[in-house]
C-alpha positions in Angstrom: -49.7 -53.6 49.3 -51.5 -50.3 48.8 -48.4 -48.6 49.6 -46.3 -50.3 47.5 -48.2 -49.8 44.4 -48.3 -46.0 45.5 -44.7 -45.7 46.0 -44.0 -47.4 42.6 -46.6 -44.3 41.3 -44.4 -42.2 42.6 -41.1 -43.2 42.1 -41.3 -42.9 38.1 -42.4 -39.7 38.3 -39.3 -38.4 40.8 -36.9 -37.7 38.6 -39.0 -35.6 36.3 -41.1 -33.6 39.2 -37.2 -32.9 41.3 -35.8 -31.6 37.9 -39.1 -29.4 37.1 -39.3 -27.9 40.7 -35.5 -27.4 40.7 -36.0 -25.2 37.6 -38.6 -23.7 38.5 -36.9 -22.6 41.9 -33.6 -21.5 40.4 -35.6 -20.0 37.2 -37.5 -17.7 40.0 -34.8 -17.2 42.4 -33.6 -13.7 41.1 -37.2 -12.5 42.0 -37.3 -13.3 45.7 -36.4 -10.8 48.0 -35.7 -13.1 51.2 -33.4 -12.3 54.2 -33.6 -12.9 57.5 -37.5 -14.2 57.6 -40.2 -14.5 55.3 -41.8 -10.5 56.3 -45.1 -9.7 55.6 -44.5 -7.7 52.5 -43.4 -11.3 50.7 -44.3 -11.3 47.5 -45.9 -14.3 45.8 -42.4 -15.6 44.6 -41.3 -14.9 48.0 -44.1 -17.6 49.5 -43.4 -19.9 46.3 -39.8 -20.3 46.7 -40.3 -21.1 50.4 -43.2 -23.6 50.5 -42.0 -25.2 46.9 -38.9 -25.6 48.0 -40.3 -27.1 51.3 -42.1 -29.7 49.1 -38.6 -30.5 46.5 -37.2 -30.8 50.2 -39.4 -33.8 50.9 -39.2 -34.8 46.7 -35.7 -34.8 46.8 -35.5 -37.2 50.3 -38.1 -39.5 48.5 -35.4 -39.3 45.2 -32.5 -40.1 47.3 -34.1 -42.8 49.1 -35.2 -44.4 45.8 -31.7 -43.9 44.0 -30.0 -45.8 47.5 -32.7 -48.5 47.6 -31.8 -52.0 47.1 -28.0 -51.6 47.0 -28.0 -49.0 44.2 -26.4 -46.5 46.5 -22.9 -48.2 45.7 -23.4 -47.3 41.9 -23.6 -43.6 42.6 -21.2 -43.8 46.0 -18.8 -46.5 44.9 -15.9 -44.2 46.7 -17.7 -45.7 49.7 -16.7 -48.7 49.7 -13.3 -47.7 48.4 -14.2 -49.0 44.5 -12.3 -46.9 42.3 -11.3 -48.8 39.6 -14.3 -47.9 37.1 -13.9 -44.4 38.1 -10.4 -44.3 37.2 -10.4 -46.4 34.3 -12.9 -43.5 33.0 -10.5 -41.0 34.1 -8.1 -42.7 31.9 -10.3 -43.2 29.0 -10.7 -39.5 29.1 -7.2 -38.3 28.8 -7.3 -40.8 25.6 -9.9 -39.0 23.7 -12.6 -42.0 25.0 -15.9 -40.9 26.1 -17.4 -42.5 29.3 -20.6 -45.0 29.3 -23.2 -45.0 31.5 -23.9 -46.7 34.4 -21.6 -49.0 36.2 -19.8 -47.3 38.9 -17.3 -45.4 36.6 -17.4 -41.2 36.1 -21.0 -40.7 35.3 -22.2 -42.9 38.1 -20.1 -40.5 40.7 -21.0 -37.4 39.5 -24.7 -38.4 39.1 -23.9 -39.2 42.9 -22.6 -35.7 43.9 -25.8 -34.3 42.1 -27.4 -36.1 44.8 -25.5 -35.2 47.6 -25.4 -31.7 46.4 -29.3 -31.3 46.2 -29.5 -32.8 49.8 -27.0 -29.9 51.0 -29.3 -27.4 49.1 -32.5 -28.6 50.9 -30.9 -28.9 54.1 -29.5 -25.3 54.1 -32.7 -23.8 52.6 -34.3 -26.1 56.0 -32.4 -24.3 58.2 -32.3 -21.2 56.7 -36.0 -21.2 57.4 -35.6 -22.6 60.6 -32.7 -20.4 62.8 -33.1 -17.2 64.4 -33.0 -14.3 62.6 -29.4 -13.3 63.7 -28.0 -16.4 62.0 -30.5 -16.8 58.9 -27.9 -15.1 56.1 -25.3 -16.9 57.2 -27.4 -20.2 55.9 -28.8 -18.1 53.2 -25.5 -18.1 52.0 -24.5 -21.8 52.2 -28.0 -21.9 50.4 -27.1 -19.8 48.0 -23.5 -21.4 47.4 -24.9 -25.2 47.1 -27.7 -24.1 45.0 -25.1 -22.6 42.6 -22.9 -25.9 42.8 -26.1 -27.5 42.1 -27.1 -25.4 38.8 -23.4 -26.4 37.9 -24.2 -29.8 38.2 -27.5 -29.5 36.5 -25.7 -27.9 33.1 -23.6 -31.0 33.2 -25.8 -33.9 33.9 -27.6 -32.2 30.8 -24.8 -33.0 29.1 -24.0 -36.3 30.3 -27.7 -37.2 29.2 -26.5 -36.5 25.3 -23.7 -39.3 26.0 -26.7 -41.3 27.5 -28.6 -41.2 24.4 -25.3 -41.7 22.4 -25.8 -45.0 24.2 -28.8 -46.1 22.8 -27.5 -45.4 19.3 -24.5 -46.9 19.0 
């Protein structure tokens, strides 16, 4: 019981807390100076970037695991399960000068869905990168690098897919 009333704490607040520590790592990103291994001249940002992004690592499986609870995974994964036909009536919509709504399984829900998937491939790469050998850390530093640029893409347009979200409320 405890738990559950801790978890429901928590769960509001995931969105908001991935989102902020997201920012904050891509925001301070251009200031870290990690290779191979975290040396011992890191810098503050250096020791930030790693142990907050260790922490979004475990805020982002909590966020995943909340957004595929209780059969919700088949709004944002509908492809799954081989369900296209919101996603391409959308599609359609689109090519007529129609705007998509929100939720349902149509072209929002998906690409909400690869913002997920794409912030898991950021924290796993950033895992491993922290975990291999030296010899094979950049290589991973570079899949890091190239999800977590996917993932800023996806950021700019989830921003923008909120504006049609509150176009929602108002019409």
């Amino acid at each position: 019981m405890k738990f559950k009333l801790l978890w429901q704490r928590i769960e509001v607040m995931l969105h908001p807390l991935v989102m902020l520590m997201c920012l904050l790592l891509i925001c301070t990103s251009p200031w870290i100076l990690i290779g191979r291994q975290l040396g011992s001249r890191a810098s503050f940002w250096d020791f930030f970037h790693v142990y907050g992004g260790l922490f979004t690592a475990l805020l982002a499986v909590m966020f995943t695991y909340k957004v595929c609870s209780a059969g919700q995974w088949r709004q944002f994964f509908p492809w799954l399960t081989l369900e296209f036909k919101p996603l391409l009536a959308d599609i359609r919509g689109l090519l007529r000068g129609q705007l998509p709504h929100s939720g349902g399984k149509g072209l929002i829900s998906v690409i909400e869905g690869i913002g997920v998937i794409l912030l898991l491939l950021v924290v796993i790469t950033g895992g491993v990168w922290y975990a291999v050998e030296p010899h094979a850390a950049l290589v991973w530093r570079g899949y890091h690098i190239l999800f977590a640029q996917g993932f800023i893409g996806f950021i700019v347009l989830h921003c923008l897919l909120a504006l049609l979200h509150l176009r929602d409320f108002f019409s």
